[in-house]
N, C-alpha and C positions, 0 to 999 in steps of 0.2 A: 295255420297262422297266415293272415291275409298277405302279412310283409314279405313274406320269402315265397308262397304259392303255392306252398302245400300242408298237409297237417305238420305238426309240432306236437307231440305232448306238451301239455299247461297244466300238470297233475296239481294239486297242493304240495309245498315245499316237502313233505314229509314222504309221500309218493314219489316226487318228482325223478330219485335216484335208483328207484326200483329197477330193475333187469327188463327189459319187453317181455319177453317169454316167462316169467314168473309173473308178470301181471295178466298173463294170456291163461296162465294155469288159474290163477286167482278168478277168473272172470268166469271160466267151465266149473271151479267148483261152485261159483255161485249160481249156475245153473243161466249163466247172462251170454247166451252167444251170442246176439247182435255184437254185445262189447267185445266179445273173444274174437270175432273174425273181422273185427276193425284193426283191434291190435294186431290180426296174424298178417293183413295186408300193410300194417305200418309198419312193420318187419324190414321192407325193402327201400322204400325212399330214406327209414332213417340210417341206413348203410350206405345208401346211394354215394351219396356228397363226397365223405371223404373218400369210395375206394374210387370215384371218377377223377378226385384230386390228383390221389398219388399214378393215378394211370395220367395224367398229364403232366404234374410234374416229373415222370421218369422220361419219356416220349422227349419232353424239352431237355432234360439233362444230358441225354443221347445226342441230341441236336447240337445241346452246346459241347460237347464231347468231338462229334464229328466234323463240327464247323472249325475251331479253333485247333485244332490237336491231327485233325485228319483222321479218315475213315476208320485207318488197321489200327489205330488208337482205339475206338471205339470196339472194335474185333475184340482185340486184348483188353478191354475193360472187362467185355463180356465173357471170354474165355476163363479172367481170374475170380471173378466174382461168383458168377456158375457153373464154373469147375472146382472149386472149393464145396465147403459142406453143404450150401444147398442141392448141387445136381450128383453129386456125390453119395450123400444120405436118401435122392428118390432113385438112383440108380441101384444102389446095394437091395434097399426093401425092394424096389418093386421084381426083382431077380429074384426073391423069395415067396413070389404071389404068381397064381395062376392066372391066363392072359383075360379071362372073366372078372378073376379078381380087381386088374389094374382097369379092368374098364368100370367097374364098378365106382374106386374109387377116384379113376379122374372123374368120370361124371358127378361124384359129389363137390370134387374141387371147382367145376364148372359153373355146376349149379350157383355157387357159393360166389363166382366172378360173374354173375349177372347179367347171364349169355340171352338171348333171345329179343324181342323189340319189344317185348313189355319190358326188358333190362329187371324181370323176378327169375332167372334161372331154366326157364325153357330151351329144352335140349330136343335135338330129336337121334336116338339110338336105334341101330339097328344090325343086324346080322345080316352082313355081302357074303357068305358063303366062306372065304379063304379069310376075312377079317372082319371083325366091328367096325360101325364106323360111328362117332360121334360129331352132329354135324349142329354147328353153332349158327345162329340167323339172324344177328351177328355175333362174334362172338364178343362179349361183354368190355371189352379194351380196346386190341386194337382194329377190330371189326368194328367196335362203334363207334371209334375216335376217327376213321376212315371216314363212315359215311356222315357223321355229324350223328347230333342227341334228337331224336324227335321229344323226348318225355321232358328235356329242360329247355327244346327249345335251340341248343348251340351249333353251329354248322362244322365241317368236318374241321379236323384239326390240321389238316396238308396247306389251309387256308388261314385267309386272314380271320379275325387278327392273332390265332395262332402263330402258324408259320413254319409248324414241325416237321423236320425234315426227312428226305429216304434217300435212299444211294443216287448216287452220281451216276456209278460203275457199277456194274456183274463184278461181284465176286462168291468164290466157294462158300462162303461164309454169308451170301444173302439168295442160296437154291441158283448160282448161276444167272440172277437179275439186276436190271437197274429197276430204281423207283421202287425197292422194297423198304415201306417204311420203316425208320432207324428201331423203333418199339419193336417193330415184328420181326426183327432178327433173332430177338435171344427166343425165338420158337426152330429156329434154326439149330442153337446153342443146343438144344433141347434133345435135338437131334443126333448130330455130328459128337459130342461129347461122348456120348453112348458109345457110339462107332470106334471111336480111338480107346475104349476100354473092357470094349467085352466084343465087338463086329458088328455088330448092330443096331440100329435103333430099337428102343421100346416101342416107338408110334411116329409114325412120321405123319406132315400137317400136308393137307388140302389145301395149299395158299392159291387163291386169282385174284388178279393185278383190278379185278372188279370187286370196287368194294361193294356195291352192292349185290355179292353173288356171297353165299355161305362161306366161312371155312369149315375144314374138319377134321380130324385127326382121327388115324387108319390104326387100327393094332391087327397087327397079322398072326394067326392060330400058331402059326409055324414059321419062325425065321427064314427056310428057306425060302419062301414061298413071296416075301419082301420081295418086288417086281429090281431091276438094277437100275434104273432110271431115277430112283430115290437116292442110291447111291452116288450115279453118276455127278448130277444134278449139284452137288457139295463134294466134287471133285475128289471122289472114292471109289473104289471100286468094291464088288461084293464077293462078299469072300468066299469060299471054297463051301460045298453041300457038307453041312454037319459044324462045321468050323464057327469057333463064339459061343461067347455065352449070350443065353434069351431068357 
């Protein structure tokens, strides 16, 4: 569609409410792949829009959270909100999955947040020896709200006419930095919550204060084996050989 910049289904009203992906099966049984591999690249701008929305409107809600209320408001927003049944319910399952297993299924949750600079889910995985690493380029939020959208064109969001904001101050709670944006804390949350409920993280992230440098998130084969600098880093220390659950 000429007006917004990119395709749009214009199906006929009777089509028009169809599912993507059932019109993608519909198109291979008709033996039509030109059509089928339009639709399976339409897959990803038509998700695009809104999940770039809500990664901006939470980024700004953060902002207005920390501007008006102060930082450790913003701490405790995140503390209650994902320490409740969202960080709660991936803590318990993923204590039930092998460390394969959870790299398996973040990499599907990745895929699905629109990591890479095509912004379709490009990852790049791999085995460091003592851990996985999944490394994002960017990753699909706040890796790309950093550096700005090349695919829509918008410049990073620390800017105008954004404006969204990152700490002031190093606190435990943002890896011991300032200038960690207000969004890329609860990767922190992510973290630290684990720790205060079983000793350790599931994965700790890869953060640099450059946005134009990867993130990544580490799963280590064996808890020991979590370097204490992760620990340190969020004002912890590592706990005893064998001690926690992983």
């Amino acid at each position: 569609m000429a007006t917004v910049g990119r395709k749009v289904r214009q199906d006929d009203w009777p089509e028009l409410g169809q599912a993507t992906p059932a019109a993608i099966e519909d198109a291979v049984d008709d033996g039509n792949g030109p059509a089928a591999r339009e639709l399976a690249q339409y897959t990803i701008p038509e998700g695009k829009a809104l999940h770039d929305l809500f990664c901006d409107w939470l980024w700004d809600l953060f902002t207005q959270i920390a501007e008006r209320h102060g930082e450790e408001e913003l701490h405790q927003m995140l503390r209650k909100t994902q320490g409740g049944w969202m960080m709660k319910r991936t803590w318990r399952g993923f204590l039930n999955l092998s460390v394969e297993e959870r790299v398996y299924l973040t990499a599907e949750i990745m895929r699905a947040h629109r990591c890479g600079p095509e912004q379709d889910g490009g990852l790049e995985v791999t085995d460091e020896g003592d851990h996985y690493a999944i490394s994002m380029d960017p990753c699909g939020s706040g890796g790309r709200m950093r550096r700005g959208d090349p695919v829509d064109g918008t410049p990073s969001r620390l800017g105008p006419p954004y404006n969204f904001g990152a700490t002031k101050a190093a606190h435990d709670w943002s890896w011991g930095k300032k200038d960690v944006p207000y969004y890329c804390v609860h990767c922190v949350m992510n973290e630290t919550l684990p720790m205060e409920w079983g000793g350790h993280p599931l994965w700790v992230t890869g953060y640099d204060a450059d946005p134009h440098k990867p993130c990544s998130w580490k799963f280590y084969k064996q808890a020991d084996d979590i370097p204490e600098e992760y620990y340190r880093r969020v004002g912890r220390e590592k706990p005893a050989m064998g001690e926690g659950d992983y």
